[in-house]
Structures are given as structure tokens and as C-alpha cells.
C-alpha positions in Angstrom: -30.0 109.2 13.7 -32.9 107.1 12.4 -32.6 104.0 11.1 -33.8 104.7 7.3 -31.9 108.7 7.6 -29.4 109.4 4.4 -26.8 110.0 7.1 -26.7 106.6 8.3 -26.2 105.5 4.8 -23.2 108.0 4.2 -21.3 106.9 7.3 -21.8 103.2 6.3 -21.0 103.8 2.7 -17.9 106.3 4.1 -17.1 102.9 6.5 -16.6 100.5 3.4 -14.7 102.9 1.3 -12.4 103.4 4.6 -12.1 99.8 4.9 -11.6 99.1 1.4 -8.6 102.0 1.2 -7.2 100.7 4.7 -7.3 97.0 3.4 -5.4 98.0 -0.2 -2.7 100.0 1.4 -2.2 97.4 4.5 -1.6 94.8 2.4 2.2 94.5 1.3 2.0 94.5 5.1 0.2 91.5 5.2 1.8 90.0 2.4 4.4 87.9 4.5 4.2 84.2 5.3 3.6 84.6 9.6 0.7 83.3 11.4 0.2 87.8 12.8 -0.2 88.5 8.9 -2.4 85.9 7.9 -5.0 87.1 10.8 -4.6 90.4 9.2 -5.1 89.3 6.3 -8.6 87.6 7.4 -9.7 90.7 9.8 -9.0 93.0 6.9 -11.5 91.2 4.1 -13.8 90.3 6.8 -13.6 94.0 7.8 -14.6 95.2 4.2 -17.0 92.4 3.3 -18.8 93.6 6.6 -18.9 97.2 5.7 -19.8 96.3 2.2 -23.2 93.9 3.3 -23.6 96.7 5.5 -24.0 99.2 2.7 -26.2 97.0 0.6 -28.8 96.1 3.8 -29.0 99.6 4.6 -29.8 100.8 1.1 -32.3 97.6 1.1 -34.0 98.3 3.6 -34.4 101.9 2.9 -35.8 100.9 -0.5 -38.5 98.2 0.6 -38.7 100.1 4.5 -38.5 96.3 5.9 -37.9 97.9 9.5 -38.8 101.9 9.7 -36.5 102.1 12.9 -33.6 100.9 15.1 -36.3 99.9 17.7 -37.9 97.6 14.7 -35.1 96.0 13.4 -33.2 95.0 16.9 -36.8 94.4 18.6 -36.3 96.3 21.7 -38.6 98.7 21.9 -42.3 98.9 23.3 -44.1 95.6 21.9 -47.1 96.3 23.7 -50.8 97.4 22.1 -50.8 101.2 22.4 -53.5 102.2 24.3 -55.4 105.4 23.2 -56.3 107.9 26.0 -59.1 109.4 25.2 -60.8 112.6 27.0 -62.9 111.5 29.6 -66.3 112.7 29.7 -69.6 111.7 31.3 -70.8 108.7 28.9 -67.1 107.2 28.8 -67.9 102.9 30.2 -66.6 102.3 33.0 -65.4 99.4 32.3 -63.3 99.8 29.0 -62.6 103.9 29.5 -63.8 104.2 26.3 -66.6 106.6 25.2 -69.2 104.0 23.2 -70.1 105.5 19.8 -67.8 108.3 19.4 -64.7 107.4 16.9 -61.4 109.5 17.3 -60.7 111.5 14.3 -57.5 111.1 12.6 -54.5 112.8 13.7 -52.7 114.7 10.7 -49.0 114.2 10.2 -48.3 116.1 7.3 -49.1 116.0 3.3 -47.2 114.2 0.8 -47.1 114.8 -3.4 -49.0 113.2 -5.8 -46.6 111.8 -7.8 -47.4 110.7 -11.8 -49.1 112.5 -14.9 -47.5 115.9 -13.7 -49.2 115.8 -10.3 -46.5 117.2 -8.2 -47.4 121.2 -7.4 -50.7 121.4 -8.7 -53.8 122.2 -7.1 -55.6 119.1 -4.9 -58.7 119.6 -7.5 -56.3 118.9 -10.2 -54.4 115.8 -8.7 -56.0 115.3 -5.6 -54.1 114.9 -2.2 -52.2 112.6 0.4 -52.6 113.0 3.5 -50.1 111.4 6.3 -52.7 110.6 9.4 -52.2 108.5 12.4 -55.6 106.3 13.0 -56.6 105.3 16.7 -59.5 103.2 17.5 -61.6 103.5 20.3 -62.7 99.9 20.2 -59.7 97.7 19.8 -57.4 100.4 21.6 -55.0 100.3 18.9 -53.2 102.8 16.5 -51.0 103.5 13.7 -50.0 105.7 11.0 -50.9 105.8 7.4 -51.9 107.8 4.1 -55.3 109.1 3.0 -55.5 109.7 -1.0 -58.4 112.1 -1.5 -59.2 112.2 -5.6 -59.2 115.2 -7.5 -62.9 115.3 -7.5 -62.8 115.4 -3.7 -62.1 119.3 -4.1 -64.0 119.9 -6.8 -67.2 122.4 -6.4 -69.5 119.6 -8.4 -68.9 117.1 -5.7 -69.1 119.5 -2.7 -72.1 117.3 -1.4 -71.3 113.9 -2.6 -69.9 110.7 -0.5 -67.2 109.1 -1.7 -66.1 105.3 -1.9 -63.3 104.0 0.0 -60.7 101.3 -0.4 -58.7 100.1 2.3 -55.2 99.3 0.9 -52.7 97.0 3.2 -48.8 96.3 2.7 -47.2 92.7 3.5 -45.7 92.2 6.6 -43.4 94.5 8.1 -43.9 96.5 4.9 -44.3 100.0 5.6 -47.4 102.1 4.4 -45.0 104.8 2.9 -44.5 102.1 0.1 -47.9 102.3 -1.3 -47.1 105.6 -1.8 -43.5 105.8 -3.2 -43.1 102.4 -4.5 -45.9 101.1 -5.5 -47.6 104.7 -5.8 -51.2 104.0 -5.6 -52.5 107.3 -5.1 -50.7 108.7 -8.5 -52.0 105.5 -10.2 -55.7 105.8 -9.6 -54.8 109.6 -10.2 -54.3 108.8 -13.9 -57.1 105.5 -14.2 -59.5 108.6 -13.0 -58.5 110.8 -15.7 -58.7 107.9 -18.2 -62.4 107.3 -17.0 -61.5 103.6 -15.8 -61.6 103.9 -12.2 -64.5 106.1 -10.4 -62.8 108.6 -7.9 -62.1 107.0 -4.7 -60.6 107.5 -1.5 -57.6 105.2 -0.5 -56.3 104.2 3.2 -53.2 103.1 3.0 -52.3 101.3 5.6 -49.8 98.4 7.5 -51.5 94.9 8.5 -50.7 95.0 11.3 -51.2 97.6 14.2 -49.1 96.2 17.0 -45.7 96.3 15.3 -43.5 94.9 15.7 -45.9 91.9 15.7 -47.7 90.1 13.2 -50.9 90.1 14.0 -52.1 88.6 10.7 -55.4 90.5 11.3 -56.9 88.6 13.7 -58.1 89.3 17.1 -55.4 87.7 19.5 -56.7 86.2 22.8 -55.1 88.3 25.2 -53.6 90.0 22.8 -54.4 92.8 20.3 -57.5 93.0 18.5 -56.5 93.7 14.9 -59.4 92.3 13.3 -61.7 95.0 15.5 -59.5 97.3 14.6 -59.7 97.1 10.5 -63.9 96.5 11.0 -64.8 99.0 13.4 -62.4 100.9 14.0 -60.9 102.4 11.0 -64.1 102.6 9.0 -65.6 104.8 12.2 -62.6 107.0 11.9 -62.1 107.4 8.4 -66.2 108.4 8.5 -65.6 110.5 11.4 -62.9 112.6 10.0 -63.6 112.3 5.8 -66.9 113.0 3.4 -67.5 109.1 2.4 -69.7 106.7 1.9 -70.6 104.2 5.0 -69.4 100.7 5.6 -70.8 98.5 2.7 -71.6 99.1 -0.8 -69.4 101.9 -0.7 -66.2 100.0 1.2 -63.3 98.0 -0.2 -60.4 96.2 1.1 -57.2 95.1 -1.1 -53.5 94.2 -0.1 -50.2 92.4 -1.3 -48.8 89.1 0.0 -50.2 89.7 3.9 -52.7 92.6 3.3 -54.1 90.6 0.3 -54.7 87.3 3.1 -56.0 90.4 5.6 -58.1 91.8 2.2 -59.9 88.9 1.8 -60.2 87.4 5.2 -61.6 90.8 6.4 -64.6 90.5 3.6 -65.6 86.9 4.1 -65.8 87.4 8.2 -67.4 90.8 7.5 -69.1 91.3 4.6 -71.6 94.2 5.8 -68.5 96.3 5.8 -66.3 95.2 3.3 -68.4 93.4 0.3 -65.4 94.1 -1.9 -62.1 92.3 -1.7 -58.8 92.1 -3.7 -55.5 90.2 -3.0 -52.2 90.3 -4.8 -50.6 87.3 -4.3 -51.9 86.8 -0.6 -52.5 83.0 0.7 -55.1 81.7 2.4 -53.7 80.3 5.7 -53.2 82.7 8.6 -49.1 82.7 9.2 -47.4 81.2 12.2 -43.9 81.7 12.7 -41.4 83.8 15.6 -43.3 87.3 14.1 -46.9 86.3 14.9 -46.2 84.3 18.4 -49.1 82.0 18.8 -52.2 84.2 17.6 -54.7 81.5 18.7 -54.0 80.8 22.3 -53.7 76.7 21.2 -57.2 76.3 19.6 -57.6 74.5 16.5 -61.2 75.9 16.5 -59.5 79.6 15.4 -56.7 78.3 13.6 -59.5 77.0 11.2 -61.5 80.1 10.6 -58.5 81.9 10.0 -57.6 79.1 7.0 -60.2 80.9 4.4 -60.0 77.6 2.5 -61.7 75.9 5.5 -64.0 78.9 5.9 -64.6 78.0 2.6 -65.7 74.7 2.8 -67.4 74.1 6.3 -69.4 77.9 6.9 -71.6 79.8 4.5 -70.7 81.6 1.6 -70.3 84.9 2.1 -72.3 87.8 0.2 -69.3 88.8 -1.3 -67.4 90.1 -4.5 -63.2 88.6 -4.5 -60.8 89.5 -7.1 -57.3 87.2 -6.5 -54.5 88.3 -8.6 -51.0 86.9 -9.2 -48.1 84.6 -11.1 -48.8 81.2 -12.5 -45.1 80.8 -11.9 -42.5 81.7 -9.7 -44.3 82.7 -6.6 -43.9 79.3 -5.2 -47.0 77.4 -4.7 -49.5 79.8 -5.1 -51.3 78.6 -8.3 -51.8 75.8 -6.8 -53.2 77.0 -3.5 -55.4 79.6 -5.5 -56.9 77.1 -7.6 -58.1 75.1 -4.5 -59.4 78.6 -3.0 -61.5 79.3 -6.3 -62.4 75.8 -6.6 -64.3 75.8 -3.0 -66.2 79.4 -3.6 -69.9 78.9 -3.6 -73.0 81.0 -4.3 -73.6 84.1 -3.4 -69.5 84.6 -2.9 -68.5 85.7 -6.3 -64.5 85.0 -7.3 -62.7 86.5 -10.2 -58.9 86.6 -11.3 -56.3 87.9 -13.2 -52.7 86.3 -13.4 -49.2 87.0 -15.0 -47.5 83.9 -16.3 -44.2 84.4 -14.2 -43.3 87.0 -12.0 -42.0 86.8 -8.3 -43.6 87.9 -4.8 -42.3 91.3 -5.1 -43.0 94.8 -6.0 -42.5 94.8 -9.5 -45.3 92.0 -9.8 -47.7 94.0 -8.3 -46.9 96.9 -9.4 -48.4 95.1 -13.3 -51.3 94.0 -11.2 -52.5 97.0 -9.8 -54.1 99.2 -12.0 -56.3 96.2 -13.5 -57.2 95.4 -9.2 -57.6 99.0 -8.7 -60.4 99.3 -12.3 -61.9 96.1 -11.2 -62.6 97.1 -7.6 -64.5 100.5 -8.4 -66.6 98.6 -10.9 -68.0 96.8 -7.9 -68.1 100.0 -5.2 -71.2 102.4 -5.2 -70.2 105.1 -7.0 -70.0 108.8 -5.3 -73.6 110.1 -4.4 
């Protein structure tokens, strides 16, 4: 039985209702003054408390998928970059076993709903449609799963020959990419921003930030380690080419994320702005993480540490050719204002920085949830439009 699997939950919640029964009929028992009853006493509330935290992780966990499986959450199963074996052929290098040039489509998993705007059962040229994909890269070696939203218009006979733009849409860390699509439901928002006219039809990758779960890998290509930042540069947008009717890296290419994928989001367009020119974070920082979950991503050199702190980047490299939207809370996301204001402060010429912020709101799902369908309008005004 899976981790996140309704049975689990039943059994836990059958566990604390057991416990709770046992504990109310056991007491009288455990009424009397003796050192046995008062041990009873203790195992029998610590008993139900246990069941009852129990309940309530499970039911958290399922909610904001902080761990997707028992391997995840206890950190014993492969942590190792998976390594994609491709079909050998004549023009495969030698040296990496990798054929140069020739992306991996994706893998499909399944379809998912459209949900919002009475989505669910209509056609894919009414409400467009989800796919669930797995997406190995041929450069960085790497995979993992995710969602493809193809627009309405996607199906339609008037675009049969047109391109479409793309926006590459990250979780925080663990997050799981089944959250853009349930909780935060950005397919079935930019459903109903397309129908309104405010958002041109786009295709969204929805994806985690990291590749080589359980790790964080905070997007950057680990010394010895995995390559995460190939992986989101060359990777994915070869694949998502390779396997989709869009628009090539650039002009037509986007990149936005929450808390870690908004850090990734922008990070991602000032290191590469030929492929993502377009950026948006919700409520990401600006400093690259360092803690038990990303192990030491820089192999001990201040050099990288720095040009993985984007307000450094900032400061001491040129300005990047590229567009930035940061969103979030004057208050109640800790110190983000304040860090935000020093990363606007140090954009420069030709970077261009925009914002939008709620007064208060936390570093959760209900705060983005407000910020994303102004992030999603602002972002298609600056991608090429279908063609």
C-alpha cells in the first residue's frame, strides 16, 4: 500500500478510533492509585495521541503530497541520478553513451481532467488537455515525471499549423507536480484567462525542481553530482520540442515557480536567457538553499555558491536580456520584502523587473493561488504569441 493510498488513511483513522474506544473503556481500570495503572494510564493517551498525529500527518501529507512514497518519506530508497538507457545506434559518443542531438520524447503516463469552467468531460478543443508524461534527458541523464497542459486551441483546426508558447511551471521543494494540477490547478486557470482573452493559449510543463529526489538539487549542476540545471536548459526544452507542436527555446519560452521553483524560475533566466527570456517567481528567494536536503551542492567553492546568490549575480556580472516578474506578501512571509527589495534594487539595464504583492499572506498555497492568474496574464504578455 502506497504511502498517499485512501487505504492507508482508513487503517490509520480505524487505528485512533480503536485507540480512542480501547482508552475510554480501559479506564475505570486505570482509575486506581498503583504505580501498573498510572503507566497505563500514560501508554493509553500516548497510544491515542499517536494514532491521532498519525491521522492528521497522513491526511497532510496527502493534501500538500510533501513525500509521494514510503521510499520518500523514510529516505531509503534509490538516491542515485537515474540514468536513461537509451537505444544504442551508430552515432551514440562513446564516451557519454548518449546519442548527441537526438532528445528522448516523453513517455506518456496517462491523462488527467481539466478541472474549472465546466471542463471536466468535454472535448480537448473545448478545454484542452493534461497529459501525465515522464521527461528523460539525454544530456544531464536525468528524469522525472510531470504534466503537459495543451490549450484548447491546441486541437483546434485554425491552429493545426501554428507553434505554441511554452511555460515551464515548478513546485517548491519536495512539492509534488500533481499539485499544480489539483491544488493549485494551473491548467483549469489559464483554461478560463484563455476564454476571457487575458492570457494567449499556452502550453504548461508542470514540473518538480528537482530531478534527483529525494534531493534538493536547487537547480544547479552539482559537482559530481546531478546536473539539474542541464537538465531544465537543454534537456526539457529538446524534449518538450521533440515530442509537442511549440515554439523553440526563446521568445516563445517561459519559466515560473513557487517558493523553490520561483528561486529555480528566475535563476534559470538570468544564467540562460537565450532559452528562457521570461521569468516569474512566487515568493522564491534569491540564495541557493543549504541545509541536510541539498548536501553540499558546490563541492566547497565560494566561487559557485556566489553565482547561485542571484543578488550577487546581480551586482558583480552583466545584466541579463531579460523580462522578471517577482510576486508575493509584504507581510507574513518572513523576510521576503526585504530581500525582494534588495533584488529589485540591484536590476540593471537591459534586465527588466516588475512586481505584484499582497499585503499579508503566508508561504503557502492559498497565497499563490491569488497570485497566479495575474503571473500567468503577465507572462503571456511577454511570450511570442502562437505562429
Amino acid at each position: 500500500m502506497g504511502l498517499t493510498s485512501h487505504t492507508v488513511v482508513a487503517l490509520a483513522v480505524l487505528s485512533a478510533l480503536l485507540a480512542t474506544a480501547g482508552t475510554v473503556w480501559l479506564w475505570p481500570r486505570l482509575a486506581r492509585r498503583h504505580w501498573r495503572a498510572v503507566l497505563g494510564r500514560i501508554g493509553a493517551l500516548l497510544l491515542t495521541q499517536l494514532a491521532t498525529l498519525l491521522v492528521l500527518g497522513l491526511l497532510a501529507n496527502n493534501y500538500f503530497t510533501f513525500y509521494g512514497s514510503w521510499d520518500e518519506l523514510l529516505g531509503s530508497g534509490d538516491t542515485s541520478p537515474v540514468t536513461v538507457q537509451a537505444k544504442q545506434s551508430s552515432d551514440v559518443d562513446p564516451r557519454t553513451g548518449r546519442t548527441p542531438g537526438k532528445p528522448i520524447p516523453v513517455q506518456p503516463l496517462g491523462k488527467e481532467d481539466v478541472q474549472g469552467r465546466g471542463a471536466v468531460g468535454r472535448a480537448p478543443a473545448e478545454s484542452g488537455e493534461i497529459d501525465a508524461v515522464r521527461i528523460a534527458g539525454a544530456e544531464s541523464g536525468l528524469t522525472t515525471d510531470g504534466y503537459v497542459y495543451l490549450p484548447p486551441q491546441y486541437f483546434q483546426p485554425a491552429y493545426a499549423n501554428r507553434k505554441f508558447p511554452v511555460a515551464v511551471v515548478m513546485t517548491g521543494f519536495p512539492g509534488d507536480a500533481k499539485n499544480l494540477v489539483n491544488r493549485l490547478n494551473y491548467p483549469g486557470t489559464a483554461l478560463g484567462l484563455t476564454l476571457n482573452g487575458t492570457m494567449r493559449p499556452t502550453v504548461l510543463v508542470l514540473m518538480r525542481p528537482s530531478p534527483a529526489m529525494p534531493r534538493d538539487t536547487e537547480c544547479e549542476d552539482v559537482p559530481g553530482g546531478a546536473a539539474a540545471d542541464t537538465y531544465f536548459s537543454q534537456d526539457v526544452p529538446k524534449v518538450i520540442a521533440a515530442s509537442y507542436r511549440v515554439l523553440p527555446g526563446g521568445p516563445g519560452w517561459g519559466v515560473m515557480g513557487d517558493s523553490t521553483g520561483g528561486y529555480c524560475a528566475l535563476k534559470l533566466a538570468m544564467r540562460h536567457p537565450g532559452v528562457f527570456p521570461t521569468a516569474v517567481s512566487l515568493s522564491g528567494y534569491y540564495r541557493a538553499a543549504e541545509d541536510d536536503t541539498t548536501g553540499d551542492l558546490f563541492a566547497g567553492s565560494p566561487q559557485l555558491r556566489d553565482q547561485a546568490d542571484l543578488v550577487w549575480r546581480l551586482r558583480n556580472l552583466p545584466a541579463p536580456a531579460v523580462s522578471v516578474l517577482v510576486a508575493g506578501t509584504d507581510q507574513g512571509d518572513g523576510d521576503y520584502r526585504q530581500r525582494t527589495d534588495a533584488f529589485v534594487a540591484a536590476v540593471q539595464q537591459p534586465m527588466q523587473v516588475s512586481s505584484t504583492d499582497l499585503a499579508a499572506g503566508g508561504h503557502n498555497l492559498q497565497t499563490w493561488n491569488r497570485l497566479m492568474p495575474p503571473a500567468l496574464e503577465w507572462l503571456s504578455q511577454h511570450l511570442a504569441p502562437p505562429s
